[in-house]
C-alpha positions in Angstrom: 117.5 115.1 90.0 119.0 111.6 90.4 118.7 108.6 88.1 116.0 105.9 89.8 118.0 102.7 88.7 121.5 104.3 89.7 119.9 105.4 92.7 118.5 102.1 93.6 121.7 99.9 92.6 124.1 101.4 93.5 124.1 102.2 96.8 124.3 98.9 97.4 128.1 98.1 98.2 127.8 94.3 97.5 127.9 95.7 93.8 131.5 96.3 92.4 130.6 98.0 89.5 128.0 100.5 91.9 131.3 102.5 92.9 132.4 103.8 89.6 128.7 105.5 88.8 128.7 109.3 88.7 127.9 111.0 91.7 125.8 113.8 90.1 123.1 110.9 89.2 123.5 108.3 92.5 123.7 110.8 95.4 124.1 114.4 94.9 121.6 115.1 92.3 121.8 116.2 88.7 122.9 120.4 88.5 124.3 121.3 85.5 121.0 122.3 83.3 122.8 124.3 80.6 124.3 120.7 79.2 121.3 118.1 80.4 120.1 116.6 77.4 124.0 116.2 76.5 124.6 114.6 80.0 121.8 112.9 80.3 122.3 111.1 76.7 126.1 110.3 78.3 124.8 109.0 81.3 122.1 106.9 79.7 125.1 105.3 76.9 127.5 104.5 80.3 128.0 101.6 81.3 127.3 101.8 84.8 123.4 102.6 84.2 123.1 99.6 81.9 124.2 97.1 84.6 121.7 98.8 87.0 119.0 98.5 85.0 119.9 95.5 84.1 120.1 94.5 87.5 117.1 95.9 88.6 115.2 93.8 85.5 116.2 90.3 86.5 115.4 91.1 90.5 112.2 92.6 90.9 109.1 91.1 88.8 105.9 93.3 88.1 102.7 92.5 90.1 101.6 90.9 86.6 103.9 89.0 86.1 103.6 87.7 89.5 100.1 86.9 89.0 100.6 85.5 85.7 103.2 82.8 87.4 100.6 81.9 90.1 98.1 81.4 87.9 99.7 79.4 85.3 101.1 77.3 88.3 96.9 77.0 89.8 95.5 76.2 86.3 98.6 73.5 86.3 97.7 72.1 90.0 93.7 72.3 88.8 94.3 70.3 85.4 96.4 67.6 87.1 93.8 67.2 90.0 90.6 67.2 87.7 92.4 64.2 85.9 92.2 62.5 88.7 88.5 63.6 89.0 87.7 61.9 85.8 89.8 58.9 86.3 87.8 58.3 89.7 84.6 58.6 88.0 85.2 56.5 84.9 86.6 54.0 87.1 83.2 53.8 89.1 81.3 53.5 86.5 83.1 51.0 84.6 82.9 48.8 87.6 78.6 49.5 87.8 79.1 51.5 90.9 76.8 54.9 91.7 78.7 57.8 92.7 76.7 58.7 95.6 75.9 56.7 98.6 73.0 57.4 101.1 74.6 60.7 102.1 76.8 62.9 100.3 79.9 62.4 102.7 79.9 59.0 102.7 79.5 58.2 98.8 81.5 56.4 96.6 83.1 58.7 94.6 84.3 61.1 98.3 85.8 58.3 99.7 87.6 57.1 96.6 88.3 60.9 96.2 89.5 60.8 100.0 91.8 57.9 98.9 93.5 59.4 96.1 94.3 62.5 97.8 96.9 60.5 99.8 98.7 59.9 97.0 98.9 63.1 95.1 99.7 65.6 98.2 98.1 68.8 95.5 95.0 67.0 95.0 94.8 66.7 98.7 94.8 70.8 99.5 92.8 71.5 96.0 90.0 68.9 97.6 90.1 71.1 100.8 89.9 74.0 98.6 87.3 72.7 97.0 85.0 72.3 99.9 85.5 75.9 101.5 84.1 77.4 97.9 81.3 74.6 97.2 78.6 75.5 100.0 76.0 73.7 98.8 76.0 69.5 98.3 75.2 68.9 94.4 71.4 67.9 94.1 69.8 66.1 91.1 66.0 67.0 90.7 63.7 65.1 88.6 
């Protein structure tokens, strides 16, 4: 039986500290089952394992916490880029303009949309985003 964060750490030889870890948990394999829970207490105390898992903590992230980051950084992206959403249409209608034209390409509010996006380069990819999901051109009914 070997020890998974020994195991992992410290073969690599980049480590100093990955050539004083006890064989019988790195690469042989644990034997000695008349004194395991006593060895396996020691082994857990040394030193050796607590920089290992230590090590193995602060490089590798959980899939969570992975999606976590990349979310918190999209909601971010979508919260700066719907500010400038709401700008552009508060703008337009304090100047009296409508936010459609005769076609929904060429309205007002895309190509003011259009023009923003060249200055903030996330609202420019969230725009293209944007498009691939919205199928449909919004419709008012009366």
């Amino acid at each position: 039986m070997l020890c998974f964060h020994c195991n992992k750490v410290c073969d690599d030889p980049s480590l100093p500290w990955g050539r004083n870890s006890e064989p019988a948990f790195v690469t042989d394999g644990f034997r000695n089952w008349k004194k395991a829970v006593e060895k396996f207490r020691e082994h857990e105390a040394c030193h050796t394992h607590f920089l290992a898992v230590h090590h193995m903590q602060t490089q590798s992230r959980t899939i969570m916490t992975q999606l976590d980051t990349h979310q918190a950084q999209q909601q971010r992206t979508t919260a700066k880029c719907l500010k400038v959403v709401i700008s552009s249409v508060q703008y337009l209608a304090r100047e009296g303009i409508a936010l459609r034209g005769h076609e929904n390409e060429g309205g007002h509010l895309n190509m003011l949309l259009q023009l923003r996006a060249n200055d903030v380069p996330e609202f420019k990819s969230w725009l293209k985003r944007i498009k691939v999901t919205c199928h449909r051109p919004y419709k008012m009914k009366f």
